[in-house]
N, C-alpha and C positions, 0 to 999 in steps of 0.2 A: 149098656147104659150103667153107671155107675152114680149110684146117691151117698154123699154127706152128708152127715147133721153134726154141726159144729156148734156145743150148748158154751156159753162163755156167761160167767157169774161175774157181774160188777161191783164193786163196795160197793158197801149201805152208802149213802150218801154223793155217787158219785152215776146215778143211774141216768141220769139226763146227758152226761157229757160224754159216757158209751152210747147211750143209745143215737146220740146225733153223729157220729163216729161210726157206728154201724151202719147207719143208715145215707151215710155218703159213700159207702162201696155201692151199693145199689147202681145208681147212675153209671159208677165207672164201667160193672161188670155186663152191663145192657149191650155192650159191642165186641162182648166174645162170643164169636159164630159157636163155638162147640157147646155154651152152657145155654144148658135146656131152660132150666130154674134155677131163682137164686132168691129166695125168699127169706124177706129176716122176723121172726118171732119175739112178741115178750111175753112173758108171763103171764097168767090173768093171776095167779097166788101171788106170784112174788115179783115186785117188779124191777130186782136187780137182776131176774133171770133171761137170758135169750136165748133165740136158737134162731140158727140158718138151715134152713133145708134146700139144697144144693142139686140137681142133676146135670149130670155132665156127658157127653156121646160116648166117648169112651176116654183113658188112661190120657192119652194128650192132652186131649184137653184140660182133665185137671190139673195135669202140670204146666201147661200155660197160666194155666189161674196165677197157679202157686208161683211163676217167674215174674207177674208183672207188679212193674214198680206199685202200685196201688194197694196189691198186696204186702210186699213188704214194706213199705207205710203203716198198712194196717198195726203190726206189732208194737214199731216206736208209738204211733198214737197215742196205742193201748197201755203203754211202759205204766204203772206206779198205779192203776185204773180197775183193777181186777182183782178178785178174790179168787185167787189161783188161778190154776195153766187152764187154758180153755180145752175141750173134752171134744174128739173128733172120734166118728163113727161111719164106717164106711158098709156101705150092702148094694147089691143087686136087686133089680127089679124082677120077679119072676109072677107076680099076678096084679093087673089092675083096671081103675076103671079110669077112663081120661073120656071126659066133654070138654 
């Protein structure tokens, strides 16, 4: 299994029209077989901040992510909307608890 957390910082003033824009990959990402979880976070300090917490079955699958049109949407959406490059961080799962 392979986890992302993808933290992406919105302008001051521009956190509502990311966060509606994040929150419409949701729905798209619901009908790819290989993603485990695709959870999107905001900040409870800051609320220009997000994060997605991601699990995937293995390498294909992410790069299926990363092929669909939806996703590359995502970028243009985002063009002129962010306060810098958004921060991807990738790890394996080797202890947990799942209910």
């Amino acid at each position: 299994m392979i986890v992302l957390i993808a933290m992406l910082k919105a302008q001051k003033g521009k956190e509502k029209k990311v966060e509606e824009i994040l929150r419409g990959m949701v729905p798209n990402v619901q009908n790819e077989k290989g993603t485990l979880k695709y959870i999107l976070h905001r900040s409870r300090k800051d609320p220009t901040e997000f994060l997605f917490y991601e699990e995937y079955v293995d390498q294909a699958a992410l790069d299926f992510h990363g092929r669909t049109s939806y996703f590359k949407d995502l970028g243009k959406n985002l063009n002129g909307l962010l306060d810098g490059a958004p921060k991807e961080l990738f790890f394996e799962a080797v202890a947990a608890i799942t209910r």
